[in-house]
C-alpha positions as CSV (number, residue, x, y, z in Angstrom):
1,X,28.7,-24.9,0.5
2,X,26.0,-22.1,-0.5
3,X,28.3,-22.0,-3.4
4,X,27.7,-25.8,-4.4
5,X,24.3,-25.3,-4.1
6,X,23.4,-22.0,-5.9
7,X,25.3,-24.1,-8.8
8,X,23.6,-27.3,-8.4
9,X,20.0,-25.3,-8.4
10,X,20.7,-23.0,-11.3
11,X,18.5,-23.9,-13.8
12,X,16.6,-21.4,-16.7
13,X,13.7,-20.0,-16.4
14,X,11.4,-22.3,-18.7
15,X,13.1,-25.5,-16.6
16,X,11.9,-23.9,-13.1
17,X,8.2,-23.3,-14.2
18,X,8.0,-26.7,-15.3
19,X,6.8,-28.2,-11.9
20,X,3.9,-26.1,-12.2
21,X,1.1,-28.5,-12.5
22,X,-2.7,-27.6,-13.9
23,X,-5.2,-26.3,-10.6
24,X,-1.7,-25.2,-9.0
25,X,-1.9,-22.4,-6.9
26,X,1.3,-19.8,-7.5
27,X,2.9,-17.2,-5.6
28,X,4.3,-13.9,-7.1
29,X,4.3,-12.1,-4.1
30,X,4.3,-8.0,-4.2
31,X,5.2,-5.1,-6.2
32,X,8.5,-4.9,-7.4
33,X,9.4,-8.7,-6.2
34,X,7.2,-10.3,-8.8
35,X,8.7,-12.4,-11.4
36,X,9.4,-11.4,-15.1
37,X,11.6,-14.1,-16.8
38,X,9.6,-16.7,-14.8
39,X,6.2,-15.3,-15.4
40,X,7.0,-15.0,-19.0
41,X,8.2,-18.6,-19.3
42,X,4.7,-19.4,-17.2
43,X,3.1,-17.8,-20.3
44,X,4.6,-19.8,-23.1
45,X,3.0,-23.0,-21.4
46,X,0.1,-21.6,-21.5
47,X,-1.5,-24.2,-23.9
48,X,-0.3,-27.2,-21.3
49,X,-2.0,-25.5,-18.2
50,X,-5.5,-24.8,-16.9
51,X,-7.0,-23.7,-13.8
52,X,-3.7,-22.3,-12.6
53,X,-4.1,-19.7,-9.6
54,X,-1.9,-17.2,-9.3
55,X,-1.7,-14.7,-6.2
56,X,0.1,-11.2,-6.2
57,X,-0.6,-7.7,-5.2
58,X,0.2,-4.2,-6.1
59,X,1.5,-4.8,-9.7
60,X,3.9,-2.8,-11.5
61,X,3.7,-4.3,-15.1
62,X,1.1,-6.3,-16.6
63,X,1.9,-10.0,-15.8
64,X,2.5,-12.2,-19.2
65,X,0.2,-14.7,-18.0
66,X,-2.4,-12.2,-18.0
67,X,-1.4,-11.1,-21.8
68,X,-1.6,-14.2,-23.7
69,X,-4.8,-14.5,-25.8
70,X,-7.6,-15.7,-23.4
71,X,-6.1,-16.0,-20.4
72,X,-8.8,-17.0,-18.3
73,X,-8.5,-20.3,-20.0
74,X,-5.2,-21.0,-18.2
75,X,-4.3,-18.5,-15.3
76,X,-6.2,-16.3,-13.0
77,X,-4.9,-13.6,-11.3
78,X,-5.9,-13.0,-7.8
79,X,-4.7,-9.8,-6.4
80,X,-5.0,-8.6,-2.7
81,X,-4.7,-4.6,-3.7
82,X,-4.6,-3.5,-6.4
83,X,-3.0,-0.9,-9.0
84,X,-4.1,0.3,-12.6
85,X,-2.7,-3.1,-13.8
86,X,-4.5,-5.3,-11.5
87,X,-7.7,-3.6,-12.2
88,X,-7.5,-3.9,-15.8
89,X,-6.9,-7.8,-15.3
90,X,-10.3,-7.6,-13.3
91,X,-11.7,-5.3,-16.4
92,X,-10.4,-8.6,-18.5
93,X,-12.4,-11.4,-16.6
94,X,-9.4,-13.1,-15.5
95,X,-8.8,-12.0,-12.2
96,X,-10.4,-11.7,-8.9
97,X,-9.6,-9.1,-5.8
98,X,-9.4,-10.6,-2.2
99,X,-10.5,-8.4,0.2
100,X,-7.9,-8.0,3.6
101,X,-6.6,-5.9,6.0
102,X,-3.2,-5.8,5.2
103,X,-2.0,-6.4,8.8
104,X,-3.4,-9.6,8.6
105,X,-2.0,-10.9,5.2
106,X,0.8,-13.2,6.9
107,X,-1.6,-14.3,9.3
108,X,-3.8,-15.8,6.7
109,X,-0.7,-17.3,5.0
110,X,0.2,-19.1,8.3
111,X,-3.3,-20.2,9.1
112,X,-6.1,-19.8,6.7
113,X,-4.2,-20.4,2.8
114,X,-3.7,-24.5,2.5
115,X,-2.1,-24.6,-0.7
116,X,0.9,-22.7,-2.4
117,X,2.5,-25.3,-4.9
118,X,4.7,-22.6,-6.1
119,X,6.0,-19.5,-4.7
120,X,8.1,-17.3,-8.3
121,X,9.9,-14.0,-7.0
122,X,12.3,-11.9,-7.6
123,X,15.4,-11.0,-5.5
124,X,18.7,-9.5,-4.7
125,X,21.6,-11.6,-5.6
126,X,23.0,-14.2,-2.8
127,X,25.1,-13.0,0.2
128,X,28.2,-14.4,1.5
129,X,26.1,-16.4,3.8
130,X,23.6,-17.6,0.8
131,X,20.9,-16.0,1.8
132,X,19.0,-13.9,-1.2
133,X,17.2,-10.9,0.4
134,X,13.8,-9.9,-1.0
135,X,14.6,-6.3,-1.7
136,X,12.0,-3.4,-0.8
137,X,9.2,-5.8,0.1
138,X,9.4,-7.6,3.4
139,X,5.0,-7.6,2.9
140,X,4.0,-10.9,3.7
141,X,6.9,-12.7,1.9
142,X,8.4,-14.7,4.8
143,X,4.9,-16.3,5.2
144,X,4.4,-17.4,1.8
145,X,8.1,-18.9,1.7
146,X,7.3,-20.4,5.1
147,X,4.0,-22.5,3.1
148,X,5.5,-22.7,0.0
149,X,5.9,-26.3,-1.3
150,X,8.6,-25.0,-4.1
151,X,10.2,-21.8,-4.1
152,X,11.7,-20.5,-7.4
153,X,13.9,-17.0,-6.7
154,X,14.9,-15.6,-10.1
155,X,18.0,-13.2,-9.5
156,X,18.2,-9.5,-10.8
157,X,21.2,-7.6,-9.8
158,X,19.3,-4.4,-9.7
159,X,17.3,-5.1,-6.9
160,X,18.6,-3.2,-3.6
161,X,19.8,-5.1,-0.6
162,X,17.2,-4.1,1.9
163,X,18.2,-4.2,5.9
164,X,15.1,-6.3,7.1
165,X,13.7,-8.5,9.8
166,X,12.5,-12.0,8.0
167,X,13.7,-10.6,4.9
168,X,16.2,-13.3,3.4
169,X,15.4,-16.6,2.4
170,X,18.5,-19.3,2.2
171,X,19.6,-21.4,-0.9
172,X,19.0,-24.0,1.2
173,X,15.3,-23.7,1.3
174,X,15.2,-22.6,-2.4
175,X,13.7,-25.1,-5.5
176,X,15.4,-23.6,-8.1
177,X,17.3,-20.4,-9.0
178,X,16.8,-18.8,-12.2
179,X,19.1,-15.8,-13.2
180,X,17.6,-13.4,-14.6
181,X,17.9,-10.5,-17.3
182,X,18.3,-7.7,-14.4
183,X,15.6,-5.4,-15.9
184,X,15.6,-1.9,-14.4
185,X,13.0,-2.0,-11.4
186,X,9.7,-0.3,-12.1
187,X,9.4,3.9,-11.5
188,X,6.6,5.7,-10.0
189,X,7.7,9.8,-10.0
190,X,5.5,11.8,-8.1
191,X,3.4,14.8,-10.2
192,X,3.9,18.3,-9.3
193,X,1.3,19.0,-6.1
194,X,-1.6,20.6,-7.6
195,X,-3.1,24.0,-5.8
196,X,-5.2,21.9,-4.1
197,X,-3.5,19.3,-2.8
198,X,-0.9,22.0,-1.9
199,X,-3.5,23.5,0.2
200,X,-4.6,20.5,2.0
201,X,-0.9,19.6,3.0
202,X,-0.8,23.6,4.9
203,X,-4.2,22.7,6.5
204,X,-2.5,19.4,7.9
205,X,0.9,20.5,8.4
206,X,0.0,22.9,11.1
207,X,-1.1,19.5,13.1
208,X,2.5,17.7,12.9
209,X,4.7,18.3,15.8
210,X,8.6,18.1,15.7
211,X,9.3,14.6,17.0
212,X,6.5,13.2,15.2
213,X,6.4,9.8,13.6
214,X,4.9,9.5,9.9
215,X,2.9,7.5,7.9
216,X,2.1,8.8,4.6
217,X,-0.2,6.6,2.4
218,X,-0.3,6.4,-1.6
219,X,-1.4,9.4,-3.4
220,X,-0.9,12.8,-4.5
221,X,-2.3,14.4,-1.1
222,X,0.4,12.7,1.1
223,X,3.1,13.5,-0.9
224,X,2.2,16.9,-0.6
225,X,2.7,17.0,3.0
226,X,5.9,15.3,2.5
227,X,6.9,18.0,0.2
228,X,5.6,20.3,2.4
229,X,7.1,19.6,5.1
230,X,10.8,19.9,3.6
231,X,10.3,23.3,3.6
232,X,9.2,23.9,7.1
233,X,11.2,23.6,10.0
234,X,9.9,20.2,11.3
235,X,12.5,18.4,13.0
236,X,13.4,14.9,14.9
237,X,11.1,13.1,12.5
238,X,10.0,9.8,12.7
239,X,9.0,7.1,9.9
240,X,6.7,4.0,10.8
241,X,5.0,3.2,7.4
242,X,3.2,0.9,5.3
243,X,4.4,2.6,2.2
244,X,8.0,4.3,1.7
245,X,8.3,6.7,-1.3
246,X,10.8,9.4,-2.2
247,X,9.4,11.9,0.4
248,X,10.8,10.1,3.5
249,X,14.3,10.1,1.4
250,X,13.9,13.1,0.6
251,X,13.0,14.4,4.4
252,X,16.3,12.0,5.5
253,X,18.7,13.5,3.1
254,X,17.6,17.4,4.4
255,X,18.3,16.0,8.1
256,X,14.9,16.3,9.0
257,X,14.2,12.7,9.8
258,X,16.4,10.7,12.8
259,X,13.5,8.7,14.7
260,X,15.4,9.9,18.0
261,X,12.0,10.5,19.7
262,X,10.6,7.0,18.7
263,X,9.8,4.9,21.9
264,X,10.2,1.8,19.4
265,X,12.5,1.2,16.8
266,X,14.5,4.0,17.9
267,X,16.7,5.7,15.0
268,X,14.9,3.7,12.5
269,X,12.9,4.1,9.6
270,X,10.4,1.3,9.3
271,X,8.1,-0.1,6.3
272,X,7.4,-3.0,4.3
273,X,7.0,-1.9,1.1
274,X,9.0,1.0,-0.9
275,X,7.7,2.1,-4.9
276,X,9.2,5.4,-6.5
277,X,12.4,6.3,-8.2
278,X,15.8,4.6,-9.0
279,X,17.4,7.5,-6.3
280,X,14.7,6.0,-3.5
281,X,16.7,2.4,-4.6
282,X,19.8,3.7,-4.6
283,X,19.4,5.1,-1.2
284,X,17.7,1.9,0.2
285,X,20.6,-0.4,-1.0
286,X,22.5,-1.7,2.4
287,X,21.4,1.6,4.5
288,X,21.2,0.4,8.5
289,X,19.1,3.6,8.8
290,X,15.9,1.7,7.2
291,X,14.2,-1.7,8.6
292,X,12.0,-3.6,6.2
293,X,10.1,-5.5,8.6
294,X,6.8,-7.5,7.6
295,X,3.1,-6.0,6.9
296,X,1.8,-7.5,10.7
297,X,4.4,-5.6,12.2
298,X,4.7,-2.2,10.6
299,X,0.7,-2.2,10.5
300,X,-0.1,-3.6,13.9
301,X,-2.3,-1.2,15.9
302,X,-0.7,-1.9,19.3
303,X,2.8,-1.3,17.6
304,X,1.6,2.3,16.2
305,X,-0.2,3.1,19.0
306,X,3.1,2.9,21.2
307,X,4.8,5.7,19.3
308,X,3.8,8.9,20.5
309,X,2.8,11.8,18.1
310,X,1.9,9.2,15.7
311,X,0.1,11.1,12.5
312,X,-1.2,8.9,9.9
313,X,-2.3,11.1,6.7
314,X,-4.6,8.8,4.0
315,X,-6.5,9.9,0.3
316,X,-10.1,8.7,0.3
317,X,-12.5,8.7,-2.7
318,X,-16.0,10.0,-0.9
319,X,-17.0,10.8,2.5
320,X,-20.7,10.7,3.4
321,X,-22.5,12.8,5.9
322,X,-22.1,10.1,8.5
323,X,-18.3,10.2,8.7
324,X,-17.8,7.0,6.4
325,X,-14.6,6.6,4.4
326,X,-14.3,4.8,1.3
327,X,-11.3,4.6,-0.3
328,X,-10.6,1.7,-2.6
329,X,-14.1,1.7,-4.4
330,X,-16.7,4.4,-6.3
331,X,-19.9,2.6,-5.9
332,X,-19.3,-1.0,-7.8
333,X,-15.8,-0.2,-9.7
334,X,-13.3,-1.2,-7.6
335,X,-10.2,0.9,-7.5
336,X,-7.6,-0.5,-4.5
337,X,-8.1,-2.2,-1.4
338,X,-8.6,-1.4,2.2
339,X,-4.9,-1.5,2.3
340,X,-3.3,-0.1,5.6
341,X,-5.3,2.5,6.0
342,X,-7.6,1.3,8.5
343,X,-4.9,-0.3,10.6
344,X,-3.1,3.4,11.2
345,X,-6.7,5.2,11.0
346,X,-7.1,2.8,14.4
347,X,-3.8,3.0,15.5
348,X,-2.8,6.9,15.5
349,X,-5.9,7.6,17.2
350,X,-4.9,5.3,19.9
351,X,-1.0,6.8,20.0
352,X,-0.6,9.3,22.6
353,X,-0.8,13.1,20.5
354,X,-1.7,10.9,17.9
355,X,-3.9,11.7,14.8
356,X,-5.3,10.5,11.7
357,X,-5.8,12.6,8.6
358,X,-8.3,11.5,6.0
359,X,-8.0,13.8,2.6
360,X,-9.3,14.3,-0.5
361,X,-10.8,17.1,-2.7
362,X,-13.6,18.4,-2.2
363,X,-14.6,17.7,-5.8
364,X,-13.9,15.3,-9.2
365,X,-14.5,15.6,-12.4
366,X,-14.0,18.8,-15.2
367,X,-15.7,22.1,-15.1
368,X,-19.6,21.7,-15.7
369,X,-19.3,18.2,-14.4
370,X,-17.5,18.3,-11.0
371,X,-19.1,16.4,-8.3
372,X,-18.7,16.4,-4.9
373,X,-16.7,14.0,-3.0
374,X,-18.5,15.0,0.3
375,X,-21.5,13.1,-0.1
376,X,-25.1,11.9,1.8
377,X,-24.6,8.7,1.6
378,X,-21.8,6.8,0.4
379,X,-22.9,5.1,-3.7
380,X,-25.2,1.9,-3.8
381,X,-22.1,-0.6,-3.5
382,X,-19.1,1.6,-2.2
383,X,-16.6,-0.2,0.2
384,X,-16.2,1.4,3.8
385,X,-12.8,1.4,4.3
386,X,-13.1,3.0,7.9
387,X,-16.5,2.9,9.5
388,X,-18.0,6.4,11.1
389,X,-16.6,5.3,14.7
390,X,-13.1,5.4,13.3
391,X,-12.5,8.5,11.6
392,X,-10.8,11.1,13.2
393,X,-9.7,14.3,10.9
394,X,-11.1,14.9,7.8
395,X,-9.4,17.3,5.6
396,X,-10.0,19.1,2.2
397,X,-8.8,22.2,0.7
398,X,-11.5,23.9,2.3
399,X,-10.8,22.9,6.3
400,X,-10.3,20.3,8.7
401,X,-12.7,18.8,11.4
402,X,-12.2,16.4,14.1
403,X,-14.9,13.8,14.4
404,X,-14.3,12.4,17.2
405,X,-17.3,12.9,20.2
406,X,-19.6,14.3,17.3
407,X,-23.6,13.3,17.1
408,X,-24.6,12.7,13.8
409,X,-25.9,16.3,12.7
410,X,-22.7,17.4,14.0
411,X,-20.6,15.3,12.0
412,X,-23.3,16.8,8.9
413,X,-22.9,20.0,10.2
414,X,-18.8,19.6,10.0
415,X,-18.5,17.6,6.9
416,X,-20.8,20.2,4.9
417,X,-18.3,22.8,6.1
418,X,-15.3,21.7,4.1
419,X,-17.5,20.6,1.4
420,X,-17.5,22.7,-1.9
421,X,-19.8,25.8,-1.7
422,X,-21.8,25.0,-4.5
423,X,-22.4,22.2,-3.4
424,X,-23.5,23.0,0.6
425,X,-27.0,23.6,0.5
426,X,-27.8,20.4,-1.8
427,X,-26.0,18.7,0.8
428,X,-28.1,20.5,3.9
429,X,-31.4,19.5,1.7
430,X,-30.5,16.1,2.0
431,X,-29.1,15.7,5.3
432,X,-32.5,17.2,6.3
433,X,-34.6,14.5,4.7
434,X,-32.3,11.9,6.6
435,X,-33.2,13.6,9.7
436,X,-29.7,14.9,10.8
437,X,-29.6,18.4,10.0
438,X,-31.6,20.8,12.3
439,X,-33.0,24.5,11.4
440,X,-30.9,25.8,14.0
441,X,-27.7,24.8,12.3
442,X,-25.4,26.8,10.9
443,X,-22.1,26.4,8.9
């Protein structure tokens, strides 16, 4: 019977696309699941179409609607976090960011987004029992499919089989299914740790328990630690994660991860999204050890604050004397999204031995021109990604503090101590002027 039906809804790629209507709002969902045969037959309609929405996030190649000649006429792209891709749609005028927690994402799906006319992804190719499964992206992808008026799943047999919970959707809720070319999924390799980053992994590492459950977020900084810790004798890992990369395969390979100490999800590795390398697919393909789950699951606070020893380890872009983190912007430019990051900042704190690591260098930009990254106040339109009641450990290669229970010219006092050295006293000048540095400190 799935059989009959897979046949009977077989159609190509420019046939599918056609019940996309002018003002039709489209879904490509995340990452590696968006559409490419699809999306390209999207394109070449482009002269029959205007005021098309489409949604995605966390783009991996630059979508063809968004490469035709004046896009904006046709499509725009609205993106919930974004990647160097997504912001150079924005850089193009024909795209928009939408701010969100990404715990809530399927929430506003289910109660707050009244109109998907089209949902377009990619997937994994149909199981005995017709179900297609959505690969390393569980995200918010039941949600859509649950508001989605017509769902199009275009077929690429390189796409791992991912064990998941809502992660399959059946051929018998599907529009039409295109096959497509199988292009190799999208690689992301991890750079060498520089000294620095090398350096804020030892500072952290000494803070990670055996038994502890990880969540490392994007970035060179938490990879480190991952690296790091393969060569350490951590053991009895755990992995609850927004993000899964090459490190935690890595860390399960060496025997250093088996979740036995997890009060939930016990022996399982749980995220909802996974980027890196064609050995992170190969090892995600059918293996029972990992559970996709969705984004309000694996970034609910209440479900990370129920695993003990929970440490959460997160890049920022600036710090300001007051203990506020932003993360996804510098000043106006946007650069990401508040992501997860707030969700486990929240969360860890609240998990018994829990902790949340916030890191970055202490400075950017070349010799002669470096900056500091520890600043007075964060830039005239920087995001806060976690307000000053929220953050826990800051970290950068030159120390760690702990926030919490600090009065404001403490928190100076603390964050001017991991700042660069040349750049401490212009930093104690200014906290003075905003009245939160006294005389008789000292750092």
């Amino acid at each position: 019977m799935s059989l009959q039906q897979y046949r009977e809804k077989q159609v190509s790629a420019e046939e599918a696309v056609k019940i996309v209507k002018s003002g039709d709002w489209v879904d490509y969902g995340i990452c590696l699941g968006q559409p490419i045969a699809a999306d390209q037959a999207l394109a070449a309609r482009a002269g029959e179409l205007s005021g098309v929405q489409v949604r995605g996030m966390v783009s991996m190649r630059l979508p063809a609607i968004c490469a035709i000649p004046e896009p904006e006429k046709h499509f725009t792209w609205n993106t919930w976090h974004c990647t160097g891709v997504d912001r150079e749609i924005l850089r193009k005028g024909c795209g928009y960011f939408s701010p969100m927690r990404y715990s809530e994402l399927p929430r506003f799906y289910r109660e707050n987004i009244t109109k998907i006319d089209a949902a377009i992804f990619q997937v994994a190719p149909m199981d005995d029992q017709g179900y297609f499964n959505f690969g390393p992206q569980g995200s918010h992808m039941k949600a859509v499919c649950d508001r989605a008026e017509n769902i199009i799943v275009e077929v690429n047999e390189n796409m791992p089989r991912c064990v998941g919970d809502e992660h399959a959707i059946h051929v018998s809720r599907v529009k039409y299914v295109v096959q497509g070319e199988n292009p190799v999924l999208p690689e992301v390799k991890g750079a060498e740790p520089s000294p620095v980053d090398r350096r804020v992994a030892e500072l952290i590492i000494d803070d990670i328990p055996n038994g502890a459950c990880l969540q490392l977020g994007i970035g060179d900084m938490p990879a480190a630690v991952g690296a790091l810790i393969a060569e350490t004798d951590l053991r009895d890992l755990g992995v609850h994660t927004e993000l899964y990369t090459d490190v935690f395969a890595e860390l399960s390979l060496q025997g250093k991860v088996t979740g036995s100490k997890k009060s939930i999800d016990r022996f399982r590795q749980v995220y909802t999204f996974a980027l890196g390398t064609q050995k992170l697919y190969d090892f995600m393909h059918d293996n029972p050890e990992l559970l996709c789950r969705p984004a309000d699951y694996t970034n609910d606070v209440q479900k990370v604050a129920q695993l003990d020893n929970f440490i959460s380890i997160n890049n920022a872009v600036e710090v300001d004397l007051f203990g506020q983190v932003s993360s996804e912007s510098s000043g106006v430019r946007h650069i990401s999204g508040t992501g997860g990051q707030l969700d486990f900042v929240t969360g860890a704190y609240l998990s018994r031995g829990g902790k949340s690591f916030i890191c970055l260098s202490s400075t950017y930009g070349k010799n002669g021109s470096a900056k500091s990254r520890i600043v007075p106040t964060l830039p005239v339109g920087s995001i806060v990604t976690a307000p000053r009641s929220c953050t826990h450990w800051v970290v950068t290669e030159f120390g760690k503090v702990n926030l919490k229970g600090l009065s404001t010219w403490e928190r100076a006092e603390a964050l001017i101590s991991i700042a660069h050295p040349d750049f401490q006293e212009e930093l104690i000048k200014q906290a003075e002027q905003m009245n939160i540095w006294r005389n008789s400190n000292r750092i």
